[in-house]
C-alpha beads as a LAMMPS data file, in Angstrom:
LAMMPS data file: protein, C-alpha beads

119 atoms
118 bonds

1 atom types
1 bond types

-500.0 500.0 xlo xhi
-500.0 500.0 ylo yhi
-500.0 500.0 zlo zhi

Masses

1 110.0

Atoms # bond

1 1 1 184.827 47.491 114.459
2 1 1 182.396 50.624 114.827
3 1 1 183.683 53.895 115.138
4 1 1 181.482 57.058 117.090
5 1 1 182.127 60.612 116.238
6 1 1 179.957 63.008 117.693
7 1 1 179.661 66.794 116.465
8 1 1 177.726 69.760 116.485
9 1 1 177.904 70.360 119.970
10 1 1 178.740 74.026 121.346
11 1 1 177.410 77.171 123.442
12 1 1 173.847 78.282 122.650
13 1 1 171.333 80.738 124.219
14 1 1 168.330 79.334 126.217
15 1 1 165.345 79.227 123.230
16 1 1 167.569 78.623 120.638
17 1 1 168.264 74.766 118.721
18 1 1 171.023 72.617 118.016
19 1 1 171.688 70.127 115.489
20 1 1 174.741 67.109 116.348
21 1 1 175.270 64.910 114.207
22 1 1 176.841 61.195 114.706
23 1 1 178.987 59.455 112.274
24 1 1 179.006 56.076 112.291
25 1 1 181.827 53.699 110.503
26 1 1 180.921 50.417 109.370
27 1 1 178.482 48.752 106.502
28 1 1 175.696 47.836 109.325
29 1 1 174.533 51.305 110.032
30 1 1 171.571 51.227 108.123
31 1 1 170.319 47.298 110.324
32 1 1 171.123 49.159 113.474
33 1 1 168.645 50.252 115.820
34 1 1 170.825 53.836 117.164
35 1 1 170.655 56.114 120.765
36 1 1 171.434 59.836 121.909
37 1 1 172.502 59.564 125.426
38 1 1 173.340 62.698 127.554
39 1 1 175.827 63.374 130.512
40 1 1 175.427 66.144 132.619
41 1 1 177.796 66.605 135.241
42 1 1 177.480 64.683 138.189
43 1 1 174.559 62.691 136.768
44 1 1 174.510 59.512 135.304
45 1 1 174.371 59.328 131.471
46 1 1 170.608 59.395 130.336
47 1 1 169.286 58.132 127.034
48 1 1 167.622 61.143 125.058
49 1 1 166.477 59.214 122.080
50 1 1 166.136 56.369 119.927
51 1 1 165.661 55.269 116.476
52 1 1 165.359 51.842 114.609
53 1 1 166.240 50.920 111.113
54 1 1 163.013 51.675 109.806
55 1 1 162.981 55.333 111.879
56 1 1 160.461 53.855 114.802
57 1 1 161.402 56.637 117.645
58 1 1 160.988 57.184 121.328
59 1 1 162.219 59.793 123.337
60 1 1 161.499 60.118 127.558
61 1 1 158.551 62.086 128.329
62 1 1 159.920 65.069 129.439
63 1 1 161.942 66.020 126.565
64 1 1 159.233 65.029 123.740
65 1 1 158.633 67.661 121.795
66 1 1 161.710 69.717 121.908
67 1 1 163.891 66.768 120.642
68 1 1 163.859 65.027 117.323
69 1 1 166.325 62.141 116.592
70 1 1 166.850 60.974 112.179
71 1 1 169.494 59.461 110.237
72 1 1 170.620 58.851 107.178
73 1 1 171.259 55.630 106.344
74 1 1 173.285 56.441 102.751
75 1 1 175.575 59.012 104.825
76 1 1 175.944 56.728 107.833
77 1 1 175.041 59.268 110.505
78 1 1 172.221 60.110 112.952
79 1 1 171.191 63.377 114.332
80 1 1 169.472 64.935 116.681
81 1 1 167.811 68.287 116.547
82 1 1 166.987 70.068 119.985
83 1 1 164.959 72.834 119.994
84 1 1 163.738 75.371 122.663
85 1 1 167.696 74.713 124.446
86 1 1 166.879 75.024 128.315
87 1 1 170.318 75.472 130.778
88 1 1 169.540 71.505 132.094
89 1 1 170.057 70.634 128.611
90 1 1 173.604 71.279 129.393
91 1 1 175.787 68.033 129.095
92 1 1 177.914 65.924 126.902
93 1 1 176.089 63.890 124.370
94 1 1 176.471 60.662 123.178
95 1 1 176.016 58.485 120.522
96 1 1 175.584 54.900 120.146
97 1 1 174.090 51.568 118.666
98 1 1 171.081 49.629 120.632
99 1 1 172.763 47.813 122.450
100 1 1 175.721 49.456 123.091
101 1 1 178.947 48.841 120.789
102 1 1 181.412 46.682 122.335
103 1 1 184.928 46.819 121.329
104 1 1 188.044 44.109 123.002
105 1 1 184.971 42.499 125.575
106 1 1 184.329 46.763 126.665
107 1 1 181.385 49.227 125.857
108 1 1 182.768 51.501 123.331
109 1 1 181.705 55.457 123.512
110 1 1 182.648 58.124 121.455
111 1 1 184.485 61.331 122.619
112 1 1 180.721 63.063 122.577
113 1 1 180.443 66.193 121.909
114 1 1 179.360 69.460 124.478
115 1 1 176.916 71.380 124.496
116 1 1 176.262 74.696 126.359
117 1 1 173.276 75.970 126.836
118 1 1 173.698 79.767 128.773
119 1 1 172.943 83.285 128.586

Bonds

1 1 1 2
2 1 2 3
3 1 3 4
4 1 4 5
5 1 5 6
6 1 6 7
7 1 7 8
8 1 8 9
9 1 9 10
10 1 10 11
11 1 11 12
12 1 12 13
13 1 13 14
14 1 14 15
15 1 15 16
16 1 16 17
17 1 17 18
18 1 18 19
19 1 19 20
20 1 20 21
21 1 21 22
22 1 22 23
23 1 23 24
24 1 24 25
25 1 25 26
26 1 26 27
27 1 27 28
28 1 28 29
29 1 29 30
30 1 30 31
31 1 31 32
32 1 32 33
33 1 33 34
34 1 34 35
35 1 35 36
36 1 36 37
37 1 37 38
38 1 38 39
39 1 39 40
40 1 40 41
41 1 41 42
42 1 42 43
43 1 43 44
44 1 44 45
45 1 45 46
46 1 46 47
47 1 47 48
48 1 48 49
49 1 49 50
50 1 50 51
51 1 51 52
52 1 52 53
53 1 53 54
54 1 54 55
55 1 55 56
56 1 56 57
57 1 57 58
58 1 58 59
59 1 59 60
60 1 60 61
61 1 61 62
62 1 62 63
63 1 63 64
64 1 64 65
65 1 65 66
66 1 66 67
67 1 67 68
68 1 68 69
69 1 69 70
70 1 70 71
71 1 71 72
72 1 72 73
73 1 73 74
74 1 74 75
75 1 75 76
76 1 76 77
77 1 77 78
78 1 78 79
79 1 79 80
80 1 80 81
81 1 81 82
82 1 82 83
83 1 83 84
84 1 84 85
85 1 85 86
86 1 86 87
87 1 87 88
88 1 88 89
89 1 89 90
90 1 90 91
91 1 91 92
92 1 92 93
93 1 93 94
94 1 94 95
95 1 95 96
96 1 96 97
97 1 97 98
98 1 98 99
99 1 99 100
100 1 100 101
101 1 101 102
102 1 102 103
103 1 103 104
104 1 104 105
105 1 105 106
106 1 106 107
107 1 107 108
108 1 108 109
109 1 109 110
110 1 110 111
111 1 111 112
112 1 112 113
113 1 113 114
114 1 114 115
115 1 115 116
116 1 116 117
117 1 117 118
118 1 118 119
């Protein structure tokens, strides 16, 4: 069964960039198409980014450009790179397959990882 760690995560200063990273366990990483999601408090989780097996990505409109979702497919793990942190970037992030793991009939989510963004 998969297994999601998220890392990386942390306090930053508005302007400044952030690289998480998401391990993935399992030998069908590399067929998988992969997601960042994002939780802010009180808001519904949002996806941030995408990526297929053959690194096709989309991100929403509002945070292209400052984003940038990759993986490596011999290391198992994604990443995602955000630049230009704003405070609304604040949030726990998520990682996950497309569609969503399921583990004993349930989504599956990792613990995420937090990030901070404040002066």
């Amino acid at each position: 069964q998969v297994q999601l760690v998220e890392s990386g995560g942390g306090l930053a200063q508005p302007g400044g960039s952030l690289t998480l990273s998401c391990a993935v366990s399992g030998s069908t990483f590399k067929i998988k198409s992969m997601a960042w999601y994002r939780q802010a408090p009180g808001k519904r989780r949002e996806v941030v980014a995408t990526i297929t097996p053959t690194d096709i990505t989309t991100y929403p409109g509002s945070l292209q450009g400052r984003f940038t979702v990759s993986r490596d497919n011999a290391k198992n793990t994604m990443y995602l790179r955000i630049n230009n942190l704003k405070p609304e970037d604040t949030a726990i992030y998520y990682c996950n397959t497309l569609p969503t793991a399921i583990v004993a009939g349930h989504d599956y989510w990792g613990q995420g990882t937090q990030v901070t963004v404040s002066s």
